[in-house]
N, C-alpha and C positions, 0 to 999 in steps of 0.2 A: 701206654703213654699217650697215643692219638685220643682213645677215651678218656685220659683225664682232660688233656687240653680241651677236648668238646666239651664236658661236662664243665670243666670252668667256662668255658668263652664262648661257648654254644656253636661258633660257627670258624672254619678256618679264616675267615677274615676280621675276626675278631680278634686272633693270637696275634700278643704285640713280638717284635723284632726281639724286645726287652728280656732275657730270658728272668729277672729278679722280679719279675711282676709275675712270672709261672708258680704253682702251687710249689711248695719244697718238695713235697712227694717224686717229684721227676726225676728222675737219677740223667745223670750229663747235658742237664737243660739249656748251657752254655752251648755246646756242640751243635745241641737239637737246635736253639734258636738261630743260630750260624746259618746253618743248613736250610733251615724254612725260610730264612730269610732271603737265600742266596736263589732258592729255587720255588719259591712263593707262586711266584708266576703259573710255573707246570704246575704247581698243583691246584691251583687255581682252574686251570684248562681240564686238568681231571675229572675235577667235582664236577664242571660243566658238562663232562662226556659220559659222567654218569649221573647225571640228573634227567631224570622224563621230564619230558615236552607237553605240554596239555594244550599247549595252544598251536601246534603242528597243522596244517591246513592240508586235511583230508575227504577231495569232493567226491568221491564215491568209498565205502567198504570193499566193496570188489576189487579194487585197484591193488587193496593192500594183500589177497586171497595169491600163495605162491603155489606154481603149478609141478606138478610132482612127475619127474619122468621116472618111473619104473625100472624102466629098461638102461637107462643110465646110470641109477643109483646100482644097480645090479654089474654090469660092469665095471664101474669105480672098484665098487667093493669087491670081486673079483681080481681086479690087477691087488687092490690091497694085499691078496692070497688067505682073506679074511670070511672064509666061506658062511660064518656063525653071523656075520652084518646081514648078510643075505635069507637067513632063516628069521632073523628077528624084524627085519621088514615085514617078511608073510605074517609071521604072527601079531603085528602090529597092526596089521592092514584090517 
């Protein structure tokens, strides 16, 4: 259903409130357009939270490099009582 609507309107802010303007193919588009309509907003904040950033301000690479405690991972995964977390660390390493 979300693929056709993209596929007609290319973009969620493109789908009208109007569901008789949606393709016929959409089975309960009444319902559907209710509902996009009623919660448009969140999904609007979604796309946002899953769209990359390219224009992000990063004055060093280094900054973004996360330091790995060993010894910590190793413990965590221990209270997990998940001893195989712990062997595929080494083997990863």
């Amino acid at each position: 259903t979300a693929a056709a609507l993209l596929d007609t309107f290319e973009s969620i802010e493109n789908i009208p409130d109007d569901a008789s303007t949606w393709p016929a193919a959409i089975r309960g588009k009444d319902r559907l357009a209710a509902t996009l309509s009623e919660n448009r907003e969140v999904a609007l904040l979604y796309k946002k939270l899953a769209t990359l950033r390219k224009d992000a301000p990063i004055s060093k690479l280094d900054e973004l490099v996360v330091k790995f405690d060993e010894r910590a991972w190793s413990t965590f995964v221990s209270k997990l009582g998940h001893p195989d977390y712990a062997s595929w660390l080494h083997a990863m390493a």
